[in-house]
N, C-alpha and C positions, 0 to 999 in steps of 0.2 A: 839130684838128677832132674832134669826139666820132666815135665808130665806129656805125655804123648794128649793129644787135641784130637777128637774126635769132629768130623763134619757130618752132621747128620740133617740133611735140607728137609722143610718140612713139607706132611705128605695130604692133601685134601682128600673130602671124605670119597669113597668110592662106592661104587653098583657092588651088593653081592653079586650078582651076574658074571661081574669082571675075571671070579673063580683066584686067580691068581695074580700079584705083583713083585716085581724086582724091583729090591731093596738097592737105593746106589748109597753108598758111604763113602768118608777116606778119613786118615790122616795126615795130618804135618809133617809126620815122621815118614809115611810110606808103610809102615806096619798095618799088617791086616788089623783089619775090624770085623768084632767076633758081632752074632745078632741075639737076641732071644725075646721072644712074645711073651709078653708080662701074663698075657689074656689070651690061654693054649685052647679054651672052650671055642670065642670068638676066631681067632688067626694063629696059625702055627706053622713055624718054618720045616720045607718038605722033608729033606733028607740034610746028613752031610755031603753028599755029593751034589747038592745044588743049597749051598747054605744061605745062600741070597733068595731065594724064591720063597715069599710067604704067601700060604694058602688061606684061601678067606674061605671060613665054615660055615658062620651065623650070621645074622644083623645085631648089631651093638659098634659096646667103643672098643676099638682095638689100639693094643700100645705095646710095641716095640722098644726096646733100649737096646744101645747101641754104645760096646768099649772096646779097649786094647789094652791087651797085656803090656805089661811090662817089661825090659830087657836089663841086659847090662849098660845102657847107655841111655833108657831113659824110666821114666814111671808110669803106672799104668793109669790110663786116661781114668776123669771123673766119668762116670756113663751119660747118657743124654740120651733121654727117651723122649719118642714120639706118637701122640694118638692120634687119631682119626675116626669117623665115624665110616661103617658097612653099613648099607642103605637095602634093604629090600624096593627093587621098583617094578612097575606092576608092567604086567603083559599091557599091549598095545595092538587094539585092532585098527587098521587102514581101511578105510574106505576107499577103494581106487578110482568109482566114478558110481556115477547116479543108477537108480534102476529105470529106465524108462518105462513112462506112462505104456498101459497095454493092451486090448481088448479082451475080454473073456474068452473069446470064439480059442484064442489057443492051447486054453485050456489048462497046461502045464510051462512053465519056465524053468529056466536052466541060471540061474545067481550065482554061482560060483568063482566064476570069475572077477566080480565086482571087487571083492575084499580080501585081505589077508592078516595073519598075526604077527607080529613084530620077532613071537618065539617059534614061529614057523608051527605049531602046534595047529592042530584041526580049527576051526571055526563051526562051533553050532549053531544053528538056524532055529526060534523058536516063534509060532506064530502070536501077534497080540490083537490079530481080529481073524478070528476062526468062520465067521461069516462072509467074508469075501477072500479070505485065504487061508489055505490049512500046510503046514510042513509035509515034506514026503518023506526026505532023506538030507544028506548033505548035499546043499547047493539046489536043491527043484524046491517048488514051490505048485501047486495045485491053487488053483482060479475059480472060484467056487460060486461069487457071486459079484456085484456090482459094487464100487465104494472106493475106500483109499485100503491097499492092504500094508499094515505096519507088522515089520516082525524084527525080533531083538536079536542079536551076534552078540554070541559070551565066549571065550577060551580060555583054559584052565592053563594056570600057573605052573612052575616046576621046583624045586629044591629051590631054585634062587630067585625065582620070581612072583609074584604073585598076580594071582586070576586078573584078567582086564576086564572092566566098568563094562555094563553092557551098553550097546550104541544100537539105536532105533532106524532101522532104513524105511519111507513111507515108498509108496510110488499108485499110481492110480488105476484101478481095472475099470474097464466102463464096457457096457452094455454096447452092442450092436442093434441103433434101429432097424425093425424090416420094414420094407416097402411094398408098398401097396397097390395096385393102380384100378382103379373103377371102369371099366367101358361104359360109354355112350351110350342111352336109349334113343331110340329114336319117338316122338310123339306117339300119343297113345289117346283112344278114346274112352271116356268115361264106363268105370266099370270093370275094366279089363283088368287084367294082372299080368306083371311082367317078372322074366326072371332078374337078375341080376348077376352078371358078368365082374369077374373080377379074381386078380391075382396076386397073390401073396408068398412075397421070398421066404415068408418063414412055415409058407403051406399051413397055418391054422386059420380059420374060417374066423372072420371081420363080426365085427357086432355093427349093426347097420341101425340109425335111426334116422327117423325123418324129422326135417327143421321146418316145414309145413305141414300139419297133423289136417288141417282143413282141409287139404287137397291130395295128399296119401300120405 
């Protein structure tokens, strides 16, 4: 009796992520092709009611074989197994756009918006210059002092994926000069003392010196 032929096309390695794949088979005869996962720890087919669907469990190599019985009319196929590797791959944080340079004067910002995780999973905020900026919460940030403030985004993995690399976002807080302004004396005669005039947007009182000590 001729042997029944198994086609079993072959399958490249996949994301544990993927959770699940359908298994396509045939034969020459048209006879069902039965499945079974050599590697039930790594991948194991669902149900019999979905005998094509194999579930990906772990990372490693997984390997399938793949026959058909035999009838009165022909022999049962040699089996023909297929491996492949299950991949753990890692969360991925996006950056969606830059933080813009800021003043201190605002005091507190709102980052959340900036970024997102590939596993939709939270994104935490951790400061790496606590002198010019400290964490509050998810997404604000606190303006603390003058400089560049860099802070790091990490987000945790899940069953099938693993934690993403943390990614450094910098952006620059600067100092708000105050302004000054001196008024005018008018001449003065030897001896006298004068007051001095003068205003300041940050209302703290000027340190004044003289660039002629000879003359006052």
């Amino acid at each position: 009796k001729p042997k029944n032929v198994v086609s079993f096309p072959k399958i490249n390695d996949v994301a544990l992520n993927v959770k699940q794949l359908s298994i396509e088979t045939s034969t020459n005869t048209g006879k069902p092709v039965l499945l079974r996962s050599l590697t039930p720890t790594i991948c194991a087919f669902q149900n019999s009611s979905s005998p094509k669907t194999l579930n990906l469990l772990s990372a490693g190599l997984c390997s399938v074989q793949a026959y058909s019985l035999g009838d009165a009319a022909n022999d049962e196929s040699e089996p023909v197994t297929n491996s492949f590797n299950i991949i753990r791959t890692k969360s991925v944080i996006n950056v969606l756009s830059k933080v813009a340079d800021t003043s201190i004067s605002s005091q507190q910002i709102n980052i959340s918006g900036y970024y997102s995780s590939s596993l939709g999973t939270p994104v935490m905020i951790t400061s790496k210059t606590t002198s010019v900026c400290t964490t509050v919460e998810a997404g604000r940030i606190n303006l603390v002092g003058g400089g560049v403030c860099t802070f790091g985004l990490t987000s945790n993995g899940d069953a099938y994926t693993d934690a993403a690399n943390e990614v450094l976002v910098s952006f620059n807080v600067f100092k708000v000069k105050p302004t000054l302004t001196l008024y005018s004396i008018s001449d003065q005669e030897v001896q006298s003392a004068v007051s001095l005039s003068y205003s300041a947007s940050n209302n703290k009182v000027p340190i004044f010196n003289s660039l002629n000590t000879n003359v006052c």
